[in-house]
Backbone as CSV, one residue per row, in Angstrom:
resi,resn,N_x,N_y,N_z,CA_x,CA_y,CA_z,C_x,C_y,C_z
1,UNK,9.429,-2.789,-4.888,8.418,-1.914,-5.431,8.047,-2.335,-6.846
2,UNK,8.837,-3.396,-7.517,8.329,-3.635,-8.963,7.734,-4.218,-8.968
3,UNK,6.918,-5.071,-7.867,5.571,-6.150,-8.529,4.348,-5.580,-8.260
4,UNK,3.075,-5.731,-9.009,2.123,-5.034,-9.757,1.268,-4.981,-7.869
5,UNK,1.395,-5.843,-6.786,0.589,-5.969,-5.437,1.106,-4.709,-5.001
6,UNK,2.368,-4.536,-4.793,2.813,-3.314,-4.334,2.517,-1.681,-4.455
7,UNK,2.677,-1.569,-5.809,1.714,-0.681,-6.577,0.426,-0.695,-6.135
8,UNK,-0.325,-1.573,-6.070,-1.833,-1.506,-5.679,-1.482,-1.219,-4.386
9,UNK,-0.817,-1.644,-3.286,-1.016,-1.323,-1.844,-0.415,0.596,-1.851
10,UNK,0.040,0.812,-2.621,0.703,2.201,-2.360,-0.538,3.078,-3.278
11,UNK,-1.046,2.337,-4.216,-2.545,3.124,-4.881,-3.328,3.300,-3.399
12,UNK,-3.929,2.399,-2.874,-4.863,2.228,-1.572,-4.441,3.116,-0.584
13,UNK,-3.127,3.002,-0.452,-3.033,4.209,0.349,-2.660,5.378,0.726
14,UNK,-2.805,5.650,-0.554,-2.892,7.321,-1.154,-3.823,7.813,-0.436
15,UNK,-5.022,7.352,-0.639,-6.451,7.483,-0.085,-6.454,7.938,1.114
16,UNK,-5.971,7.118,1.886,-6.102,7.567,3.190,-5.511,6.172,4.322
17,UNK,-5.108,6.271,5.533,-4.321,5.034,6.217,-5.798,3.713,6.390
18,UNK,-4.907,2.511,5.960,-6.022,1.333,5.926,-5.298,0.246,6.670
19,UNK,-6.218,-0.313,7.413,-6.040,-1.357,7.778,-5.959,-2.540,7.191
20,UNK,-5.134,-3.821,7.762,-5.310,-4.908,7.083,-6.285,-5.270,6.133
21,UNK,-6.951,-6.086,6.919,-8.625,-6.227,6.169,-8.994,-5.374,5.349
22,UNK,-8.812,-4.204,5.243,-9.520,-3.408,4.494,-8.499,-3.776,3.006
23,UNK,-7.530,-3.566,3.054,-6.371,-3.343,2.100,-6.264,-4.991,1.496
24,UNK,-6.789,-6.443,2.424,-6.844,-7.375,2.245,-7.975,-7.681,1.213
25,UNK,-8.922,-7.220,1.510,-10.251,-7.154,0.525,-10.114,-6.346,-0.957
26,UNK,-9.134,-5.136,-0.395,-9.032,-4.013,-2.081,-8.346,-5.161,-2.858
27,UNK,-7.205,-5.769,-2.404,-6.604,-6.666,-3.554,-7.150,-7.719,-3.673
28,UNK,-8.596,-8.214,-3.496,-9.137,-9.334,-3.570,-8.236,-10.945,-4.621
29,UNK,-8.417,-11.488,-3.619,-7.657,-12.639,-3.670,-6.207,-12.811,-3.663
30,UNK,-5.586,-11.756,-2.510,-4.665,-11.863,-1.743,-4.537,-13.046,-0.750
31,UNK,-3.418,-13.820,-0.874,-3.160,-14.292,0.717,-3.023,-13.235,2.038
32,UNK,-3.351,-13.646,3.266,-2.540,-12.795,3.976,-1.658,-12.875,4.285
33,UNK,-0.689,-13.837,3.981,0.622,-14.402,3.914,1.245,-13.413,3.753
34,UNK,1.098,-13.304,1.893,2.056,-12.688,0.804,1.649,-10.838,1.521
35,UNK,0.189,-10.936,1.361,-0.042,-9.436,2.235,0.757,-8.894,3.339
36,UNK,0.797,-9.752,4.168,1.826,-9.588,5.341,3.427,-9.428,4.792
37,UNK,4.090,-10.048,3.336,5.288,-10.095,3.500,5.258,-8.941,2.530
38,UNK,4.388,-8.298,1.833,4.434,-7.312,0.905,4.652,-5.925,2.003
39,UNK,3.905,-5.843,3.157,3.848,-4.676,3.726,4.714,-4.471,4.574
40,UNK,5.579,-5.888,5.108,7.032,-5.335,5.896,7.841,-5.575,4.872
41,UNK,7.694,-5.893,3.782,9.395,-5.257,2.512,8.674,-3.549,2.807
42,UNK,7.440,-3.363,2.271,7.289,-1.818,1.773,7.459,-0.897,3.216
43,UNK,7.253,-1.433,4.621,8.019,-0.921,5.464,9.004,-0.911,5.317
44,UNK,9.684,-1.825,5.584,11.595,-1.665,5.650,12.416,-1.023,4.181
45,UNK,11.655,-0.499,3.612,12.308,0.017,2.595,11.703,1.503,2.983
46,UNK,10.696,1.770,3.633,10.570,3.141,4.099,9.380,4.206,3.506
47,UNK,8.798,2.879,2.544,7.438,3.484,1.703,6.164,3.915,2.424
48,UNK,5.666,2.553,3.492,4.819,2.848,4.577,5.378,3.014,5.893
49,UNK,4.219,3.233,7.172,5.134,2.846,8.614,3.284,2.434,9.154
50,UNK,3.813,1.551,10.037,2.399,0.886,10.771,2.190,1.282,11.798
51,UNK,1.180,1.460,12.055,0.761,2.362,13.512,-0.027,1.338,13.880
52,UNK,0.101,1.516,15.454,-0.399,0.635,16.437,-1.601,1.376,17.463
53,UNK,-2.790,1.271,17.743,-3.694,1.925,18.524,-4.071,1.086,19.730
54,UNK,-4.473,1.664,20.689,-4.681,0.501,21.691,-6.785,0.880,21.995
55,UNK,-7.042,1.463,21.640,-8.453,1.821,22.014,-9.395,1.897,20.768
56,UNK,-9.937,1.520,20.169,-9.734,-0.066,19.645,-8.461,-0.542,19.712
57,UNK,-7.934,-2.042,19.925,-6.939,-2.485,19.812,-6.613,-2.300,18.097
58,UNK,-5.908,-2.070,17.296,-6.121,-2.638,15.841,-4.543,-1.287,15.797
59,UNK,-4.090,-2.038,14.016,-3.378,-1.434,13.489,-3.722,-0.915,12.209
60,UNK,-2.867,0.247,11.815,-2.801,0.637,10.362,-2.061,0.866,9.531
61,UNK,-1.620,1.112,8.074,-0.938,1.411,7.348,-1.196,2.436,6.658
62,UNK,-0.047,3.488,6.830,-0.188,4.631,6.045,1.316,4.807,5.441
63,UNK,1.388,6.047,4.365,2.376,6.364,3.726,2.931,7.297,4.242
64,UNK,4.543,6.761,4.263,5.285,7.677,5.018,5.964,8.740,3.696
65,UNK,6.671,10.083,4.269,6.829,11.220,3.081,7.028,10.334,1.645
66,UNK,8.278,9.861,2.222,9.082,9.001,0.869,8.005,8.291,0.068
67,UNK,6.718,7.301,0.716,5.981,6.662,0.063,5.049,7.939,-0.878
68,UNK,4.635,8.890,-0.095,3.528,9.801,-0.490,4.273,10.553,-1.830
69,UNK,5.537,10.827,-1.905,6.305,11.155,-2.758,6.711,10.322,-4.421
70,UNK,6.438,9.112,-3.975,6.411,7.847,-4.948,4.865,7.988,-5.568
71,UNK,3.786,8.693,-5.432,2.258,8.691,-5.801,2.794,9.339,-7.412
72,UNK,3.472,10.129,-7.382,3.638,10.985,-8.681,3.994,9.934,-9.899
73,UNK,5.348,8.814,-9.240,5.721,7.541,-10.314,4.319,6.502,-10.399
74,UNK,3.081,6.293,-9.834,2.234,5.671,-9.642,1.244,6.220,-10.464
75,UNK,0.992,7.797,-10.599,0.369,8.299,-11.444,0.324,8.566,-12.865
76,UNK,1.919,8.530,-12.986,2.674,8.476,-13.915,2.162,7.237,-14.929
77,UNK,2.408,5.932,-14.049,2.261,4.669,-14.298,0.410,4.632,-14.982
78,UNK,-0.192,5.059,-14.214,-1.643,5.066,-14.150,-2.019,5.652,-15.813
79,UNK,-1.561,6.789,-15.773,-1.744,7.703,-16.975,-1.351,6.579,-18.372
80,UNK,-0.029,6.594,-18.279,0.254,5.577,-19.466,-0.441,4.319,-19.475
81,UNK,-0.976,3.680,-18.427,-1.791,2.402,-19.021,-2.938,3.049,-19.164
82,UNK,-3.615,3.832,-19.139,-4.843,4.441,-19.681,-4.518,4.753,-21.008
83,UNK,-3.726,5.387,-21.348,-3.640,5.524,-22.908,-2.729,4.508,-24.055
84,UNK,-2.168,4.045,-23.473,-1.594,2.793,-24.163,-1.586,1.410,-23.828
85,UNK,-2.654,1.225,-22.975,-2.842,-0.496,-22.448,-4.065,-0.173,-22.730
């Protein structure tokens, strides 16, 4: 959770659950590599969980309690670089 991509993927999806692409484009000039290895650490640590649909075929990422609960240290974060960065 300490590098600055992570933070942005848990900003994005505060919002509301996003798909790859979508979440690939917010961090513009992401690999989808590193994208891909950022969102199964922030799964397996229990921040997001990925949902699978079959009608459209496609997947998504949303925040699970624990992640939605972490928005407050994110806001936190947000606030102080607004007034002192």
């Amino acid at each position: 959770m300490g590098d600055p991509c992570s933070l942005l993927i848990m900003r994005d999806l505060v919002k509301e659950p996003q798909r790859f692409g979508k979440l690939e484009d917010s961090l513009g000039g992401i690999s989808p590599r590193t994208l891909t290895i950022k969102l199964r650490r922030l799964e397996k640590d229990g921040f997001i969980v990925r949902r699978s649909f079959t009608k459209p075929i496609h997947s998504q990422y949303e925040l699970t309690k624990k992640g939605a609960a972490f928005n407050d240290v994110v806001e936190a974060m947000r606030m102080y670089g607004k007034k002192y960065l």
